[in-house]
C-alpha positions as CSV (number, residue, x, y, z in Angstrom):
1,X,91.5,91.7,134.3
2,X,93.0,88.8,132.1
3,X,96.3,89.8,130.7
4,X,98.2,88.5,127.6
5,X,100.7,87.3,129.6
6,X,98.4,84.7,131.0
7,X,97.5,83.8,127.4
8,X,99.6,80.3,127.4
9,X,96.7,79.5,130.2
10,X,94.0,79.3,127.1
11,X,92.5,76.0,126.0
12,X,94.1,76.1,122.5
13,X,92.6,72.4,121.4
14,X,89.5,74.4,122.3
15,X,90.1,77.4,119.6
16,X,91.2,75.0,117.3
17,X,88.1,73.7,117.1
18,X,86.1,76.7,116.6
19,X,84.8,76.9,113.4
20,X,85.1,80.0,111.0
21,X,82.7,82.8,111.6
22,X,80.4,83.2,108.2
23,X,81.8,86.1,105.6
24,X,78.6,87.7,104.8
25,X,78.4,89.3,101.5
26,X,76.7,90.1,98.5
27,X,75.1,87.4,96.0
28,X,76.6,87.5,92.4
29,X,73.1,87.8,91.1
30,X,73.3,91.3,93.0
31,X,76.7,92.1,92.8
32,X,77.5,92.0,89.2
33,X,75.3,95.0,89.0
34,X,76.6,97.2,91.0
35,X,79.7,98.6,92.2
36,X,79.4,98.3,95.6
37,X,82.0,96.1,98.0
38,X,81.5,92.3,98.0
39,X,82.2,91.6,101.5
40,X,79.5,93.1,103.7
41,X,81.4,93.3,107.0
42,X,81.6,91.1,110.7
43,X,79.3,92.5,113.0
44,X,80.7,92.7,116.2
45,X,79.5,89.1,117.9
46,X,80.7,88.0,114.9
47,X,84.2,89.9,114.4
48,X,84.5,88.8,118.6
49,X,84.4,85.6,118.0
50,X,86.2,85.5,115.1
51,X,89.4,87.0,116.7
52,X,88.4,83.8,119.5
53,X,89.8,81.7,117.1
54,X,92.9,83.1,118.0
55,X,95.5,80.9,119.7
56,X,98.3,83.6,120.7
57,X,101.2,82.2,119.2
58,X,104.1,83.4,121.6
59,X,106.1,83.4,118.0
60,X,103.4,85.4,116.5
61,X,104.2,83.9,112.3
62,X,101.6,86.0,111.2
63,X,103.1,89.1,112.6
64,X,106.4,88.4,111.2
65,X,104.7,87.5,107.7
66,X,103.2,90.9,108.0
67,X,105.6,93.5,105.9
68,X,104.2,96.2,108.3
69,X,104.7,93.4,111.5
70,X,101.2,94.5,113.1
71,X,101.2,93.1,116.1
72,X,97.7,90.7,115.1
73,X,97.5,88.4,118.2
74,X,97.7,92.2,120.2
75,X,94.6,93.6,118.3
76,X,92.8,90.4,118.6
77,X,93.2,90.3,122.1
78,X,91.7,93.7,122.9
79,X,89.2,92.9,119.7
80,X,87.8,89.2,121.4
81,X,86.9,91.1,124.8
82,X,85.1,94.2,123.0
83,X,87.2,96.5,123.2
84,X,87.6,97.3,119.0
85,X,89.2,100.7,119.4
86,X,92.1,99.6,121.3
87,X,92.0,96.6,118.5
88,X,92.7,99.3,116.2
89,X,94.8,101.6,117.5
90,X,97.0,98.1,117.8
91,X,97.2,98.0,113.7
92,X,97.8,101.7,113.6
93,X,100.9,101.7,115.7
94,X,102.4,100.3,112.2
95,X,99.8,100.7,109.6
96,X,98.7,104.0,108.2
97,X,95.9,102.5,106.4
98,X,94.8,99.1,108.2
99,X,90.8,99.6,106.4
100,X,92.6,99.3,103.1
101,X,94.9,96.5,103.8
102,X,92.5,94.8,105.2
103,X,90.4,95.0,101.9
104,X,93.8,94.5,99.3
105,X,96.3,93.1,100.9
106,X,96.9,89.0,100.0
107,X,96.8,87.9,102.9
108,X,96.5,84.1,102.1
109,X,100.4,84.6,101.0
110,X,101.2,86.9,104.3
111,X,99.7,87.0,107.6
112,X,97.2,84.4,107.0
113,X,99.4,82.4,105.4
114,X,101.3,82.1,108.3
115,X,98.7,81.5,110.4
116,X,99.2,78.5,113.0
117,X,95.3,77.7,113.0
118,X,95.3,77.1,109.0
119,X,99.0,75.3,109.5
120,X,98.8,71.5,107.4
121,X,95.1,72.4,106.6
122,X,93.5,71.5,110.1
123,X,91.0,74.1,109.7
124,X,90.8,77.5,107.9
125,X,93.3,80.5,109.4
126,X,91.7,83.0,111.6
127,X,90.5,86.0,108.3
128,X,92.5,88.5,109.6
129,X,92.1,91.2,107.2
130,X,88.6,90.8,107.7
131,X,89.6,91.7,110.9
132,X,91.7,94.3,110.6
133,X,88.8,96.0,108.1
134,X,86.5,95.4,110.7
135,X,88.4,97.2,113.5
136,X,89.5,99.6,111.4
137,X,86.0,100.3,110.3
138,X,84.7,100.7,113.5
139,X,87.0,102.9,114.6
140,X,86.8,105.6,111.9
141,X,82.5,105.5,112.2
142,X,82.7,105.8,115.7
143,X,85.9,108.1,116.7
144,X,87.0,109.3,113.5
145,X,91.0,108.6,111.9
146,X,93.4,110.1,114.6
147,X,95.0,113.5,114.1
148,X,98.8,114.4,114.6
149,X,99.1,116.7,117.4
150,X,102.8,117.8,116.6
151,X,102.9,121.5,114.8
152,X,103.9,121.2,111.5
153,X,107.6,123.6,111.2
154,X,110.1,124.2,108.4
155,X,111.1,123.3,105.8
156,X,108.4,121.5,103.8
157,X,108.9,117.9,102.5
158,X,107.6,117.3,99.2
159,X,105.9,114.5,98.0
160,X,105.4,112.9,94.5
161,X,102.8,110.9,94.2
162,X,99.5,110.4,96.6
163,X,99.4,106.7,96.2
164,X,100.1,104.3,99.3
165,X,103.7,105.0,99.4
166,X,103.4,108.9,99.2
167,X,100.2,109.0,101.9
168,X,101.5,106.5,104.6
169,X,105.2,109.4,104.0
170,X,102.7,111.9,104.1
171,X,100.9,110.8,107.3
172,X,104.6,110.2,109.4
173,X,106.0,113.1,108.3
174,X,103.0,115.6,109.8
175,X,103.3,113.2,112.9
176,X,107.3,113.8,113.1
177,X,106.4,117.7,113.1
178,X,107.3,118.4,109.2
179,X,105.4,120.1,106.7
180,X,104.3,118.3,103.7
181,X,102.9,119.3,99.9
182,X,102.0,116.6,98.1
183,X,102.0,116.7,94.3
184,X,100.2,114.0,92.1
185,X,99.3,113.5,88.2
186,X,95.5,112.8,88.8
187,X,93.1,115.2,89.7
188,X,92.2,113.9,92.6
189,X,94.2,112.5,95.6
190,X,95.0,108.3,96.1
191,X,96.8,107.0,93.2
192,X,96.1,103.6,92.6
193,X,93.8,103.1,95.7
194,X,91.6,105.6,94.2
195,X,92.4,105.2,89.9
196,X,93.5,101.3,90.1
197,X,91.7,99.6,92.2
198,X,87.7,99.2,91.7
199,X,84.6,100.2,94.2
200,X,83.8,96.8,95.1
201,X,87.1,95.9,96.7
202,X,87.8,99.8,97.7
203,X,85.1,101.9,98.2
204,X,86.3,105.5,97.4
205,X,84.8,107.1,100.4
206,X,87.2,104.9,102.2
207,X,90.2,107.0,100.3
208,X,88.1,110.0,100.7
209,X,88.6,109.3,104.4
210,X,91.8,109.1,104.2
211,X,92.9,112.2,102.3
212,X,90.8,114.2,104.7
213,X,92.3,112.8,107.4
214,X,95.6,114.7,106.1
215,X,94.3,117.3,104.7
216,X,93.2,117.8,108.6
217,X,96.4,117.5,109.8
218,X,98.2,119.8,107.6
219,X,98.9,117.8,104.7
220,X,98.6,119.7,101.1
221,X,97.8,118.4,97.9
222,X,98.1,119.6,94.8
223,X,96.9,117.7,91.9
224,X,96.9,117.7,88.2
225,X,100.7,118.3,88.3
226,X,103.4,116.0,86.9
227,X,106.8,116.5,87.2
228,X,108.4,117.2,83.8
229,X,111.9,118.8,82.9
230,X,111.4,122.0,84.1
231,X,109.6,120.7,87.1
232,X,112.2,118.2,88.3
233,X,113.4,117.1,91.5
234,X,116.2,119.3,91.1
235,X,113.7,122.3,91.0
236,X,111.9,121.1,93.6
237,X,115.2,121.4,96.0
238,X,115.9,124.8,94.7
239,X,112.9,126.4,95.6
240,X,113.2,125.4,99.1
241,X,111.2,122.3,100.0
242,X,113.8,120.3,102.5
243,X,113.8,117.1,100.8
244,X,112.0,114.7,98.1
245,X,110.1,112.1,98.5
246,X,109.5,110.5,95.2
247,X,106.7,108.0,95.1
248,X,104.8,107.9,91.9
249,X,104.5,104.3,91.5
250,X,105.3,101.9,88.0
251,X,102.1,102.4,86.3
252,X,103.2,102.3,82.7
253,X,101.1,99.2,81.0
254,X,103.2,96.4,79.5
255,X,102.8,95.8,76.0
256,X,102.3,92.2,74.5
257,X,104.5,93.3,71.3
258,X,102.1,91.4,68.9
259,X,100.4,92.7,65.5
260,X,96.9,94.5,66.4
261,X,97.5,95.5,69.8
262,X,96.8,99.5,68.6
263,X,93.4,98.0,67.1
264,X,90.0,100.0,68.3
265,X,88.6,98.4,71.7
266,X,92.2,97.1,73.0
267,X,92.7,99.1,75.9
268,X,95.5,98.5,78.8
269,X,94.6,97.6,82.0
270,X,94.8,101.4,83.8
271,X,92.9,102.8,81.3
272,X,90.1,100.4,81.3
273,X,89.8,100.4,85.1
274,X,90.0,104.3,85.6
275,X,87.4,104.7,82.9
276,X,85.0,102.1,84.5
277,X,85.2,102.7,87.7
278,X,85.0,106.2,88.1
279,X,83.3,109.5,86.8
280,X,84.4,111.9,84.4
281,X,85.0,114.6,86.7
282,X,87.8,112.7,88.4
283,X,89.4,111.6,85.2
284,X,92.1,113.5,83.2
285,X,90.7,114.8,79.9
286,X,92.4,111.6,77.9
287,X,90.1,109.3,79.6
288,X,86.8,111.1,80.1
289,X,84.8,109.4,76.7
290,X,82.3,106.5,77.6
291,X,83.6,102.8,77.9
292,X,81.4,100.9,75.7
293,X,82.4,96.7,75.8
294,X,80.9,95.2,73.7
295,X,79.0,91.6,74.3
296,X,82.6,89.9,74.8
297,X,85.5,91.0,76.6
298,X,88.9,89.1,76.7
299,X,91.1,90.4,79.3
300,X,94.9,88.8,78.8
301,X,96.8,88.2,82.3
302,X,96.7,86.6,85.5
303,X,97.5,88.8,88.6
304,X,94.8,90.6,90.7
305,X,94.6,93.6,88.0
306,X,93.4,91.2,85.9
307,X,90.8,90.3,88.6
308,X,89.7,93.7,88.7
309,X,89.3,94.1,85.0
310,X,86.9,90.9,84.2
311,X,85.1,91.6,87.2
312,X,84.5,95.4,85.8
313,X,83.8,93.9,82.6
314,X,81.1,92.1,83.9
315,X,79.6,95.1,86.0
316,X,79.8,96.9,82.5
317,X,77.3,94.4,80.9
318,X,79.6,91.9,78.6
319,X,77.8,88.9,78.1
320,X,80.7,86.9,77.5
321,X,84.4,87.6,80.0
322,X,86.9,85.8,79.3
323,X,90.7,86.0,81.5
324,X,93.3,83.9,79.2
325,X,96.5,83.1,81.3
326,X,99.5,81.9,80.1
327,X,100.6,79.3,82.7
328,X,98.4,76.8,84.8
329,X,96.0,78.3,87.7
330,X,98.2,77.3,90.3
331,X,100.7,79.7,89.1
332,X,98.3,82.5,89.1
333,X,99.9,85.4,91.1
334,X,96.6,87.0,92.3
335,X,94.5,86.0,95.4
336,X,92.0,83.0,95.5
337,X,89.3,84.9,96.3
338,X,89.7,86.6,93.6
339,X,89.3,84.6,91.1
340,X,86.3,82.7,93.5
341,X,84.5,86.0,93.0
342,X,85.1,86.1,89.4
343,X,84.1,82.4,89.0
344,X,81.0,83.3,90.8
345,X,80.2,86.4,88.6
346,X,80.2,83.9,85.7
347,X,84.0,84.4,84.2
348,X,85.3,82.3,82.0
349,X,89.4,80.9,82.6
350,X,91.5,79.5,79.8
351,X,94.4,78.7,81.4
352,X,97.9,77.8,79.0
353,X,97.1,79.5,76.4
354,X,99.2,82.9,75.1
355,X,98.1,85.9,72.4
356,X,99.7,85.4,69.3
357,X,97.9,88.4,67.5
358,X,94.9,90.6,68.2
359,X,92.9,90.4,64.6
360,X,90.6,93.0,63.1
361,X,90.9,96.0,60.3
362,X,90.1,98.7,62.8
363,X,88.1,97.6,65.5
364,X,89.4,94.3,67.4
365,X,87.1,91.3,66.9
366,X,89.2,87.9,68.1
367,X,92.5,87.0,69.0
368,X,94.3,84.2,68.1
369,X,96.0,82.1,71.1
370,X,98.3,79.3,70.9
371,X,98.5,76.7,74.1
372,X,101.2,76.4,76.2
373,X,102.7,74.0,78.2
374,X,104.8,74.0,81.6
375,X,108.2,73.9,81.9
376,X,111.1,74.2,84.4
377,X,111.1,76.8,86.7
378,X,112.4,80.2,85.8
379,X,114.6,82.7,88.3
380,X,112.0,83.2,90.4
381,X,110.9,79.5,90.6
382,X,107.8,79.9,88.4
383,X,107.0,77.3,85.8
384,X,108.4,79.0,83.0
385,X,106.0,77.8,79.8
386,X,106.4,77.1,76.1
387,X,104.3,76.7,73.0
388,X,102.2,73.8,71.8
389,X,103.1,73.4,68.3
390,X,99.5,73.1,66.2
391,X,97.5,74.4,69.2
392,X,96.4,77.8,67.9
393,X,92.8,78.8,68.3
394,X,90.4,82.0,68.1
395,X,88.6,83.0,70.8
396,X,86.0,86.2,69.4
397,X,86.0,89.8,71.3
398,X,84.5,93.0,71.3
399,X,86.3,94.1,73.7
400,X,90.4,93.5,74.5
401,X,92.1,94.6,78.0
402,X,95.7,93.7,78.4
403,X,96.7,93.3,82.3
404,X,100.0,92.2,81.7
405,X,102.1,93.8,84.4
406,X,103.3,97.7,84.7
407,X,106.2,99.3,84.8
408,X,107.7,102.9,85.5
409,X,106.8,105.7,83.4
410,X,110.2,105.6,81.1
411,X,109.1,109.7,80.3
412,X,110.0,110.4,83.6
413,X,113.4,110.1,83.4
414,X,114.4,113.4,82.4
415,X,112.3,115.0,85.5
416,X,114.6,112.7,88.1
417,X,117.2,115.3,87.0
418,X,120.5,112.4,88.0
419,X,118.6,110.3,90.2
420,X,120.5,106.9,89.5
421,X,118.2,104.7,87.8
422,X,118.1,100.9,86.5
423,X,117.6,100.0,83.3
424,X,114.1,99.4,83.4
425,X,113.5,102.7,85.3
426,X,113.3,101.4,88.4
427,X,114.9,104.4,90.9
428,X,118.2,102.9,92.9
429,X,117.4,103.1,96.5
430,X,118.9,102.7,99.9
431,X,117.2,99.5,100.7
432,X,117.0,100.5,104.8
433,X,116.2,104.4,104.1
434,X,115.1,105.0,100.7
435,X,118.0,107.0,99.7
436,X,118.8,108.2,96.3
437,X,122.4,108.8,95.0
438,X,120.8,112.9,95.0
439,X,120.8,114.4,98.9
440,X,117.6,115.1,99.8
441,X,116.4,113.2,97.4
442,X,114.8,109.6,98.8
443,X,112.0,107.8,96.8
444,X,110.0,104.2,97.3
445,X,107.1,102.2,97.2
446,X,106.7,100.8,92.9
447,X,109.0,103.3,91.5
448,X,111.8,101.1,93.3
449,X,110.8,97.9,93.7
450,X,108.9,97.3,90.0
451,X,105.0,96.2,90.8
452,X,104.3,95.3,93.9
453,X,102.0,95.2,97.0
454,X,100.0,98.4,98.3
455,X,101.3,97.1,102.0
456,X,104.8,97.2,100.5
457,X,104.3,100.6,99.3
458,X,103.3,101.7,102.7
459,X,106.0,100.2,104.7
460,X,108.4,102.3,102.3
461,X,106.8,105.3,102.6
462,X,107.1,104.7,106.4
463,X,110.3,103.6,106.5
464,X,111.3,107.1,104.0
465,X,109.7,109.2,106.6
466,X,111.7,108.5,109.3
467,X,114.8,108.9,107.1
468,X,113.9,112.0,105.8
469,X,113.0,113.2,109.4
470,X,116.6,112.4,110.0
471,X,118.0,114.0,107.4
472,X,116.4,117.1,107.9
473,X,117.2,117.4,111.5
474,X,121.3,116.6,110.6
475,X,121.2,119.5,108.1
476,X,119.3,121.8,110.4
């Protein structure tokens, strides 16, 4: 049988030349009422010849772009001659959750990004977290998420927060032979896989999967329960568990800081997407009234939260969606497809334009913009912008959601009991282990990085593991 190591024998030119296997999915006339995914899924002729296109890069970019470094051109070998559960035991040799990164992750800015096939624009890059969904898919229908078989001993690790970061700790951990209690602030488990991200990019049986995957293997959660003073990491030492993961994410809304923001019918982006996209049962008693819209909807902000908010708008029944966005589109952090969907589902994009105040004597009903232009490049190399004197204009709403960014929870503070901090709140880590000043005490994912990627959060809770794994065993 044909190895990889005979894979500089294949007629590249030849792959090159393939063309891009078809993305089925659903039409926006469908979609936008309902909440089911968009993308339908590869069958497996067409997920086979998909993972043809394929050209085996000895240098593998696309691995190396990957913050997990799944071995791609591995799974697509297996994947291209049939053989999709050895494809997806590939991805899981460093991904806990390859069916969700394969749904979230941006991978036009990481793997498929790097992708030789798509280098200068010659073609389109192989999808590859199409791919990876598909495999992963596949392999959960037909064999079910793999179990640990290591005996879970003493002491127990404990976990805060059962978002990316604290599952893919979670998952390691019970594989490494530990223990593990997981404690979250929402009643049910999956943090913002389950409470930030909506059913048509995430399905929730997916995370349902996935919690009973560790609830199988040992794992306990307990929800509901937010770490407060007397409930502090400190606590959590004393009463035995062997060390801390903390991992509860920056999930705090930013404010814009302009007059009528606490106006009826503004809501931040968290609250608007747990209350739309989920049913009262799962939702903490703050959020459990209906969402009513309104005909128009302005949602202020640019990155894929945004996304997620006009596109629920629309499912909600707003006649009118608007996404207003400071700088130009091509300084958009979210993914393309993205905003293709949102395009396609009939939202509108005014692009240079910032809120100057949200008007209205209770209830919002406009907000008053002024355009922007582009400047030089900030810290981070984005076009910072600034104002367009005499450009103001009104753009009417029912309906306000800001999606400006998060960050962490400052109320938290006094729970992390001496955890060194920043001063935005961000928790000072050992970048290699996820160390805290506190022994015992490690944290990662959001909660040290500021807002970022779920695939981020995983590879920290990964990386966490292994150093709390270590740690126990030295102090054993």
């Amino acid at each position: 049988m044909q190895s990889r190591t005979t894979s500089l024998a294949l007629d590249r030119k030849e792959r090159l030349a393939t063309p891009p296997q078809p993305a089925p999915r659903q039409p926006a006339v469908e979609r936008t009422h309902n909440w089911n995914e968009v993308f339908l899924g590869f069958d497996p002729d067409s997920a086979r010849a998909e993972a043809q296109r394929c050209i085996q890069c000895p240098a593998a970019p696309c691995t190396k772009a990957c913050p997990l470094h799944n071995d791609i051109p591995g799974a697509f070998w297996h994947l291209e001659r049939g053989d999709t559960l050895s494809a997806a035991e590939v991805f899981r040799q460093t991904s806990n959750m390859p069916e969700i990164c394969g749904r979230v992750c941006p991978q036009e800015k990481l793997c498929e990004g790097a992708c030789v096939v798509g280098r200068n624009g010659r073609a389109k890059p192989v999808q590859i977290g199409k791919l990876e969904q598909f495999c992963a898919d596949f392999q959960r229908r037909h064999q079910g998420l793999p179990l640990a078989t290591v005996a879970p001993s003493t002491p127990t690790v404990a976990i805060v927060g059962a978002g990316p970061a604290g599952l893919a700790a979670a998952e390691e951990l019970v594989r490494l032979g530990h223990a593990v209690t997981v404690l979250d602030a929402w009643p049910r488990p999956g943090g913002t896989l389950r409470y930030g991200i909506p059913s048509f990019k995430l399905d929730k049986t997916i995370i349902d999967a996935k919690v009973a995957q560790l609830e199988a293997m040992g794992v306990e959660f307990v929800t509901s329960m937010r770490l407060h003073p007397e409930l502090g990491v400190r606590h959590l030492l004393d009463v035995g568990y062997g060390a801390v993961f903390l991992a509860f994410g920056a999930v705090s809304g930013n404010r814009l800081g302009i007059p009528g923001e606490d106006l009826s019918g503004v809501h931040g982006a968290t609250e608007f997407l747990v209350r739309a996209n989920l049913s009262p049962s799962e939702l903490p008693a703050a959020f459990q009234n209906p969402l009513s819209v309104g005909e128009r909807v302005i949602v202020i902000g640019g990155g894929d939260t945004a996304m997620d908010c006009v596109r629920s708008a629309v499912r909600l029944g707003a006649k009118t969606v608007s996404c207003v966005y400071r700088r130009s589109e091509a300084e958009m952090p979210g993914r393309k497809e993205e905003r293709q969907y949102a395009r396609e589902e009939g939202v509108q994009f005014h692009f240079l334009a910032a809120p100057l105040r949200l008007l209205g004597e209770v209830s919002v009903g406009a907000v008053e913009f002024i355009g922007m232009e582009l400047a030089e490049p900030d810290a981070r190399g984005r076009r910072s912008v600034r104002p367009v004197a005499g450009s103001e204009f009104t753009i009417a709403a029912d309906t306000v959601v800001v999606a400006a960014g998060y960050h962490v929870d400052e109320t938290m503070a006094e729970a992390l009991e001496g955890v060194e901090t920043r001063s935005d709140g961000v928790v000072v880590v050992n970048s290699e282990t996820g160390a805290t000043n506190v022994p015992g005490v490690f944290a990662g994912g959001d909660l040290t990085s500021g807002p970022d990627l779920v695939v981020t959060a995983v590879a920290a809770g990964r990386r966490a593991a292994r150093a709390i794994h270590e740690y126990i065993g030295a102090a054993g």
